[in-house]
C-alpha positions in Angstrom: 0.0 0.0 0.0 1.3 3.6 -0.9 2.4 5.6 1.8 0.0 7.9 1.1 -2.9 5.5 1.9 -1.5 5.1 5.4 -2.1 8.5 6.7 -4.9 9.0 8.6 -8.0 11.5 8.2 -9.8 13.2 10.3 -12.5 10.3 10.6 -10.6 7.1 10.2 -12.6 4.3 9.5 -13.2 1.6 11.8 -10.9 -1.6 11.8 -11.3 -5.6 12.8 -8.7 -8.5 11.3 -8.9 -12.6 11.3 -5.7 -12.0 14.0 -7.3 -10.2 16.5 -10.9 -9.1 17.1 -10.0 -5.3 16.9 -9.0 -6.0 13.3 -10.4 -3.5 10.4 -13.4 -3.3 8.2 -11.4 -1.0 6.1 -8.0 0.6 5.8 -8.1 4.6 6.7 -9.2 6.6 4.4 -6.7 8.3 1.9 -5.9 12.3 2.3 -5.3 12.8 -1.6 -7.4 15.4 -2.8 -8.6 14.0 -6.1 -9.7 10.9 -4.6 -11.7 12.5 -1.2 -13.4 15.0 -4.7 -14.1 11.4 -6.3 -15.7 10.1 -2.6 -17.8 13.6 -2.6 -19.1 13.1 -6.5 -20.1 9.8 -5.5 -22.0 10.5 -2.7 -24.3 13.3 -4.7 -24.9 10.9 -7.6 -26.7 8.4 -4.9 -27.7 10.7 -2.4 -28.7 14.2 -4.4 -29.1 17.3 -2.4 -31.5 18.6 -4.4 -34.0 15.8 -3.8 -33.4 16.5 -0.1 -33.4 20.1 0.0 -35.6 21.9 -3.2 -34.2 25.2 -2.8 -30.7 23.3 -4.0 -32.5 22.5 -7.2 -30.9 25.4 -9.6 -27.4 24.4 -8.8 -25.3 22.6 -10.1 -23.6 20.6 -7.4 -22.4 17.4 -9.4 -21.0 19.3 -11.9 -18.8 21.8 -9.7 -18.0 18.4 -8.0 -16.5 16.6 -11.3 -15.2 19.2 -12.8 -13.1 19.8 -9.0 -12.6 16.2 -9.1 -10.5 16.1 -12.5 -8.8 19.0 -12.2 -7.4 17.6 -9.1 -6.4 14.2 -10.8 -5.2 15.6 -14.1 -1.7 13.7 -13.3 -4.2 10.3 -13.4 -6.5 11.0 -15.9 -3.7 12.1 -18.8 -1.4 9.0 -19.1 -4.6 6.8 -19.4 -5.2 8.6 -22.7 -1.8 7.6 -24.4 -1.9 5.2 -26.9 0.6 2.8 -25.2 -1.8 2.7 -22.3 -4.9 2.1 -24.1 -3.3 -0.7 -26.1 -3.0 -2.1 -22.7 -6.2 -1.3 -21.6 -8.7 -2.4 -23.8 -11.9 -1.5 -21.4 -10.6 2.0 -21.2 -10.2 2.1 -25.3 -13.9 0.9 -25.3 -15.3 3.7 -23.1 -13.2 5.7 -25.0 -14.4 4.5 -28.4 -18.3 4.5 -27.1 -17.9 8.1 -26.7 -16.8 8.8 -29.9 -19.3 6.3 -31.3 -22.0 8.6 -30.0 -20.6 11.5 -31.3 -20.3 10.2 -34.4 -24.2 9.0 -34.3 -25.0 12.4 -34.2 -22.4 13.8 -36.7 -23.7 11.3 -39.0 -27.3 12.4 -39.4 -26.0 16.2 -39.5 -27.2 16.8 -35.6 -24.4 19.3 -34.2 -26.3 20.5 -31.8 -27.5 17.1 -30.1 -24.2 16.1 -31.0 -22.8 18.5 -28.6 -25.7 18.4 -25.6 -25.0 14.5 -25.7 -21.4 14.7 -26.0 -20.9 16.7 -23.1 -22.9 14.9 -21.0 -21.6 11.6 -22.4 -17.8 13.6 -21.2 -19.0 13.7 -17.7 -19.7 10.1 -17.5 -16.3 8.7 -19.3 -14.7 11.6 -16.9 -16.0 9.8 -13.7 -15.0 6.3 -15.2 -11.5 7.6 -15.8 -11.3 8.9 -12.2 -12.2 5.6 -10.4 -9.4 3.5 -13.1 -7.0 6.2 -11.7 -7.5 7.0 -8.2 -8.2 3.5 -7.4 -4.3 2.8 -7.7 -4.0 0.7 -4.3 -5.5 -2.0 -2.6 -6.4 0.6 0.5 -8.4 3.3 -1.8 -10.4 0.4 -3.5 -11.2 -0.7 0.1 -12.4 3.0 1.0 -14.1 3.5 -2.0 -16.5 0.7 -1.9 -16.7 1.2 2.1 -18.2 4.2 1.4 -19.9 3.0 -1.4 -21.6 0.6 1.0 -22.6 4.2 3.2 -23.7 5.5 -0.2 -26.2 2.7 -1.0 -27.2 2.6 2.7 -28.6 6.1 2.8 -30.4 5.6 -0.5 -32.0 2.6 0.6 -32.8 4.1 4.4 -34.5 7.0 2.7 -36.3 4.9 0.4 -37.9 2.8 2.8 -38.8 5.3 4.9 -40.9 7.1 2.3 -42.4 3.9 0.9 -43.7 3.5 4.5 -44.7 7.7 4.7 -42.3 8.2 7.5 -40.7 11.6 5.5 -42.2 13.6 3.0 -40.3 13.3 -0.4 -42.0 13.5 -3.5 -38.8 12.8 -5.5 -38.8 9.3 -4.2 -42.6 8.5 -3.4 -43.3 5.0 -4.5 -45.3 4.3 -7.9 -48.6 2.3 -8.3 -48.3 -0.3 -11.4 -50.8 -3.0 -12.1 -49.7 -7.0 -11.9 -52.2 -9.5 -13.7 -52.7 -11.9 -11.0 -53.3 -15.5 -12.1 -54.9 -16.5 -8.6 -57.5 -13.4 -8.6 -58.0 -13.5 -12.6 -57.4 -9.9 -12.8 -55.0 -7.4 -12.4 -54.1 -5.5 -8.8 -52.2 -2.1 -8.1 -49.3 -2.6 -6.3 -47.0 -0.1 -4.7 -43.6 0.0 -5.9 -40.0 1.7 -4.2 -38.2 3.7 -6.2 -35.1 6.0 -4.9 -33.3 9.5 -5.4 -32.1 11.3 -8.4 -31.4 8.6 -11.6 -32.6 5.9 -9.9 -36.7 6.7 -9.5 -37.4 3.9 -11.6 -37.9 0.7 -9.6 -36.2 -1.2 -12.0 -32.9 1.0 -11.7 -32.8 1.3 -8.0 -32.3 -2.4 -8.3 -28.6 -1.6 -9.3 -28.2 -0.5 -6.1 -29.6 -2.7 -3.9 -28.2 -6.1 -5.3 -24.3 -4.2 -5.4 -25.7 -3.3 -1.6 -26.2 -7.3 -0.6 -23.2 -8.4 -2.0 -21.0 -6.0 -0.4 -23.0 -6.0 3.0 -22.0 -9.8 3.1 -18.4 -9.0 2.2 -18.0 -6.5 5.0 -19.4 -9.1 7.1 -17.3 -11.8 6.4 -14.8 -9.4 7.4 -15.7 -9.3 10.8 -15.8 -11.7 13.8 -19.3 -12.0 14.8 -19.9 -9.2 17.5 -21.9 -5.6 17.2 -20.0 -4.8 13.6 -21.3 -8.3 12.1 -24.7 -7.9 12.8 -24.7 -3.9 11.7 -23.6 -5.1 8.5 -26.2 -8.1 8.4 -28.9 -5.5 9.5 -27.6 -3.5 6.2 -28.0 -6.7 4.0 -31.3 -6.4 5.9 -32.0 -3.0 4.7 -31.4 -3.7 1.1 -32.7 -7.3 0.6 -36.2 -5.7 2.4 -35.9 -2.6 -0.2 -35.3 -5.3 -3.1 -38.6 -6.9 -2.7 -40.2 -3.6 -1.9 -39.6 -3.0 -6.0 -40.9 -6.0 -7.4 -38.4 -5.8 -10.0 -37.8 -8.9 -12.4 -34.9 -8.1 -13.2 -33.9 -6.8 -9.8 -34.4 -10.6 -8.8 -32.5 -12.0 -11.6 -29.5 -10.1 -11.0 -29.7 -11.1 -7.3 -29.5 -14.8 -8.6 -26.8 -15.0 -11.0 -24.6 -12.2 -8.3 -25.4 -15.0 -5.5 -24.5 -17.7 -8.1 -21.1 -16.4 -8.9 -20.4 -15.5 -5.4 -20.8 -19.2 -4.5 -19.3 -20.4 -7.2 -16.3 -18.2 -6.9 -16.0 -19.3 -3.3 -17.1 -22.8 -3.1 -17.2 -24.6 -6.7 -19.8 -26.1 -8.8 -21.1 -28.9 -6.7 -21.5 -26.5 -3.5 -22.9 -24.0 -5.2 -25.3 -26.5 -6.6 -26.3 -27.8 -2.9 -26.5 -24.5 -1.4 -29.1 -23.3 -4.7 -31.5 -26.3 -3.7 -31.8 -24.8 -0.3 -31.0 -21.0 -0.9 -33.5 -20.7 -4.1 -36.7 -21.7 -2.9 -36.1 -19.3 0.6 -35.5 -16.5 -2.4 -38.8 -17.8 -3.8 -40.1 -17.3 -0.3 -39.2 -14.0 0.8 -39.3 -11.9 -2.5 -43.0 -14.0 -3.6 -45.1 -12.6 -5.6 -44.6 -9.8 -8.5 -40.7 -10.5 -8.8 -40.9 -14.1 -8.7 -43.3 -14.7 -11.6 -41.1 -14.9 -14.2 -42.9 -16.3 -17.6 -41.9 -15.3 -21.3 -45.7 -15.3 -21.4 -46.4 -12.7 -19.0 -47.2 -9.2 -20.0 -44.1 -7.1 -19.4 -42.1 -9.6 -20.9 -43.9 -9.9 -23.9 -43.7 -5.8 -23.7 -40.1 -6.1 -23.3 -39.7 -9.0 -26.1 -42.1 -6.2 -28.5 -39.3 -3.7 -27.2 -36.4 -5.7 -28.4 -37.7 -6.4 -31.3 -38.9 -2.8 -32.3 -34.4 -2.4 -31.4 -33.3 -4.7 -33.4 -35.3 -3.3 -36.6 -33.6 -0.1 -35.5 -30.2 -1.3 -35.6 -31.1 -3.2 -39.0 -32.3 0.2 -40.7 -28.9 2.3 -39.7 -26.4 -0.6 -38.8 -23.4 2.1 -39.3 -24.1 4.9 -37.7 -27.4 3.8 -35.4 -30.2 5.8 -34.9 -28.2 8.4 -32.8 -27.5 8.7 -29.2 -30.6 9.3 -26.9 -32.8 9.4 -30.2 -35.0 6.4 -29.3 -35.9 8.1 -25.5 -36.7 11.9 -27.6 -38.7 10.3 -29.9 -40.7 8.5 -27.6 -41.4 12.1 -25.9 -41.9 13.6 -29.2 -44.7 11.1 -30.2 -46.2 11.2 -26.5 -46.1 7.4 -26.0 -43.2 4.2 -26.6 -40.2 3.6 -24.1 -36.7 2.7 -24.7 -35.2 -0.7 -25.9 -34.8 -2.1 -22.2 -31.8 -3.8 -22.8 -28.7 -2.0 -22.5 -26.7 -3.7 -24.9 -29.0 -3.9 -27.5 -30.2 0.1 -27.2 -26.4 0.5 -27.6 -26.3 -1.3 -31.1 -29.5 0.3 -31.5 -28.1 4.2 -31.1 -24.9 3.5 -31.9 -24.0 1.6 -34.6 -22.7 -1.7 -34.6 -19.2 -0.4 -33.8 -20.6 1.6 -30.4 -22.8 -1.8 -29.7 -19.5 -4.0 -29.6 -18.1 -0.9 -27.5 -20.0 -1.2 -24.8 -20.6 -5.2 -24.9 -16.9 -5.6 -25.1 -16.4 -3.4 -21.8 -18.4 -5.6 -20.2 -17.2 -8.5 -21.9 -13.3 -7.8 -20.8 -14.4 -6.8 -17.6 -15.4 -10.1 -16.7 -12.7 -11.6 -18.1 -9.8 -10.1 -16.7 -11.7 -10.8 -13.3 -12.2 -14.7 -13.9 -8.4 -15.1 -15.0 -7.4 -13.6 -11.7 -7.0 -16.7 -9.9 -6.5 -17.4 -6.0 -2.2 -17.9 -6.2 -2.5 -14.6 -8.6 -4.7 -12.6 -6.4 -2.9 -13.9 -2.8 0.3 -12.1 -3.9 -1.1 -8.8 -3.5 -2.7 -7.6 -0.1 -5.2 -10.4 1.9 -8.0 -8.0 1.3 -8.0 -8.3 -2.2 -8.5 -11.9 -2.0 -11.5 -11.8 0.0 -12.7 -9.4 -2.5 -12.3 -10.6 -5.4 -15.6 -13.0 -5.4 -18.0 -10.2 -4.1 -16.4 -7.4 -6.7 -16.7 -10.8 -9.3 -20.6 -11.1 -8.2 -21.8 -7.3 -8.2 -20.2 -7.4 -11.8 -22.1 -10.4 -12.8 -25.7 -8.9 -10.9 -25.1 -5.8 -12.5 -24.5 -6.8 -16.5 -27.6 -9.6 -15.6 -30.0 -6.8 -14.6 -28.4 -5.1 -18.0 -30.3 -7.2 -20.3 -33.7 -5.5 -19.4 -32.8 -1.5 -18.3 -31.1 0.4 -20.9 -28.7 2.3 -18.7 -26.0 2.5 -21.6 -25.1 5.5 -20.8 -25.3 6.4 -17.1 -22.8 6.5 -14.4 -23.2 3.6 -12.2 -22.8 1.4 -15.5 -19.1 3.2 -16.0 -18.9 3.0 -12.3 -18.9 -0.8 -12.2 -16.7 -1.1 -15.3 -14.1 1.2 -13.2 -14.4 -1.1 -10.2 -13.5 -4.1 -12.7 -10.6 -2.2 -14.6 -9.1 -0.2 -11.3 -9.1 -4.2 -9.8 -7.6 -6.2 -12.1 -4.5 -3.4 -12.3 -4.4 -3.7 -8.4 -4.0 -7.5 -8.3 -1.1 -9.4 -10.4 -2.1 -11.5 -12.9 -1.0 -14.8 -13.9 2.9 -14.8 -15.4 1.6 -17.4 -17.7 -1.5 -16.0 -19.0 -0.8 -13.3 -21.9 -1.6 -10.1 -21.5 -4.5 -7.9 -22.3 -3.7 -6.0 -25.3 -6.3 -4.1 -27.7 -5.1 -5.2 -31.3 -6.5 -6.6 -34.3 -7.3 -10.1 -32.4 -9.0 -8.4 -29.5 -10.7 -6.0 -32.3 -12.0 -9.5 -34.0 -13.3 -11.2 -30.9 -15.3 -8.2 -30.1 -16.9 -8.0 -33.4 -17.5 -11.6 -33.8 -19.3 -11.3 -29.9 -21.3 -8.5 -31.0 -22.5 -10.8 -34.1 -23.4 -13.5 -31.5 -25.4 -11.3 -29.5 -27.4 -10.2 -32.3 -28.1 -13.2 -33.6 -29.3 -14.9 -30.2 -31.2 -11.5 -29.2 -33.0 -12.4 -32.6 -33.8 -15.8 -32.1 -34.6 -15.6 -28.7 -37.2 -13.2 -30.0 -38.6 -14.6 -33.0 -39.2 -18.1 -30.3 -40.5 -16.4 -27.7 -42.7 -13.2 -29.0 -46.0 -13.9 -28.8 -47.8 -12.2 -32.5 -51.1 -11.6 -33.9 
């Protein structure tokens, strides 16, 4: 750990070790500037003032924040531009090349001005992605980070479930009334759904908090020897398990199985993960019944959804090149007063973008995951304990997050370059395998992601042609 990351602030966080029970949760929190600006843009994308306090509306706090934020990590945000570096970085060359994919989808149908309204606030979001690849340098600020992270999520969920039971007054945040068909009443029923601050007052998309929340509740956890510090961060898991079903989000649920999945595979193998799901999946079926366990290819929203995809792919077949433009499909859907967007991230990407911003932004997540799986246990244990214990929770979030992917089309927000960060910023923490070649962007890498962005289309169109109910 730098020496930097050993200085103490002025409200250290708390500590516990296997060795002794006074051990620590997480190491102290780093002094740098740029990275306590990074900490304090974080906190206002999950927690906005503005939603707290009205008369805050008219300012612009997030961007003062970010713009702060990189001018006090310039020295970390300009070598990740050089070529040399993004030949070694392909995930940072794909953020890199979705931006100017989206710039281009404007350029191309002779929109400068949404070209530059998009672009800019495109910018912001490759901006924040750049600062957590380069402030997260050492095992010790990814530890702070996603400890206050954890806080982050905490809040949101706190101040969510308050209001969904009317304890405070914030419209912002009320829940929304949407009607389920159901089967055992032969009708359809209003029901109440949680939604949270700022970006993430959709039900579906506060879901990409909450599940991120579980996982790393139960790392912090099994950090701790069981005493007041284990059951505070049960009682979180708690917290954002309870706000999970609260939602009644589909894909909320799904992401929470395959993050669970990989988290046991990751720790235990196959076979135990398999024993565990014959015990752990029907108590999920128990406590989030109703709503977000019906899951049917024949049910309504997913036959709204599969109409959705559909209408995305005929999009991306009429301007393969270029795509339709970025944020097109959501203004044209105001325009006409009616329609939603694609609901699936990666194929509203191919959709707006082109077929080269598509395999972009697949690809990120694609190399993401990859560089993660080939970090194995003797690679990962030669770098700090910590990151060890990590790696299968980071592994899991990443895995919940680009399940929950396939039906939100959050292609362009931050918490998607946020967890693509977290990915990159780890896997240049921990050593890789000596044997294993290295990650380079050339023409191979260029081919695999082309060829992967062919798959995907073609199984996003047969799963649609088998499973769209028509006429």
């Amino acid at each position: 750990m730098d020496m930097e990351d050993q200085i103490l602030c002025a409200a250290p966080v708390p500590a516990e070790s296997a060795a002794d029970d006074a051990a620590a949760d997480a190491p102290a929190a780093s002094c740098q500037p740029g990275f306590v600006a990074l900490l304090a843009v974080t906190a206002t994308l999950f927690v906005r003032p503005s939603d707290l306090i009205p008369g805050l509306g008219e300012e612009r706090i997030y961007l003062v924040l970010i713009v702060t934020a990189l001018l006090l990590s310039l020295p970390v945000i300009i070598p990740q531009l050089a070529v040399k570096r993004l030949r070694e970085q392909p995930i940072t060359a794909c953020v890199l090349g979705l931006l100017a994919a989206s710039l281009c989808s404007r350029l191309g149908h002779f929109d400068m001005e949404g070209a530059i309204a998009s672009g800019f606030e495109f910018a912001k979001v490759v901006v924040y992605y750049l600062l957590v690849v380069g402030l997260l340098s050492t095992d010790g600020r990814i530890q702070n980070f996603l400890y206050w992270l954890t806080f982050c999520y905490a809040v949101l969920a706190a101040l969510s479930v308050l209001d969904f039971h009317g304890l405070p007054d914030l419209p912002t945040i009320s829940p929304i009334a949407d009607h389920t068909y159901v089967a055992e009443l032969g009708g359809e029923v209003i029901v109440q759904r949680l939604r949270g601050t700022g970006i993430f007052q959709d039900p579906n998309d506060v879901c990409l908090v909450l599940v991120p929340g579980i996982l790393l509740s139960l790392y912090w956890a099994s950090r701790c020897r069981f005493g007041v510090r284990f059951c505070v961060w049960l009682a979180l898991c708690g917290l954002f398990s309870h706000a999970l079903a609260l939602t009644h989000s589909r894909g909320g649920f799904l992401g929470l199985l395959a993050g669970l999945g990989v988290l046991f595979h990751t720790r235990f193998g196959w076979k135990r993960t398999i024993l565990s799901a014959c015990v752990v999946i029907p108590c999920l079926l128990v406590l989030f019944a109703g709503r977000q366990t019906t899951i049917s290819t024949r049910a309504g929203t997913a036959q709204s959804r599969l109409e959705l995809w559909r209408d995305g792919l005929q999009t991306f077949r009429e301007e393969p090149l270029l795509g339709l433009g970025k944020d097109r499909i959501a203004e044209m859907a105001l325009e006409r007063g009616y329609g939603h967007v694609v609901h699936n991230s990666y194929l509203h990407s191919f959709a707006e973008l082109g077929f080269a911003g598509g395999c972009f932004f697949l690809g990120a997540f694609f190399l993401g995951a990859r560089r993660m799986l080939r970090l194995e246990e003797h690679a990962a244990s030669q770098s700090a304990p910590e990151m060890l214990q990590l790696r299968p929770y980071l592994l899991a979030a990443f895995a919940a997050y680009s399940v929950s992917s396939l039906t939100l089309s959050n292609c362009y927000t931050v918490p998607t370059y946020m967890m693509l960060g977290l990915a990159c910023a780890f896997a240049e923490v921990v050593p890789g395998d000596e044997e294993s070649p290295p990650f380079r962007l050339d023409l191979q890498c260029l081919l695999q992601l082309a060829a992967l962005g062919l798959a995907f289309l073609l199984v996003t169109y047969l799963f649609v042609r088998v499973f769209l109910v028509t006429g």
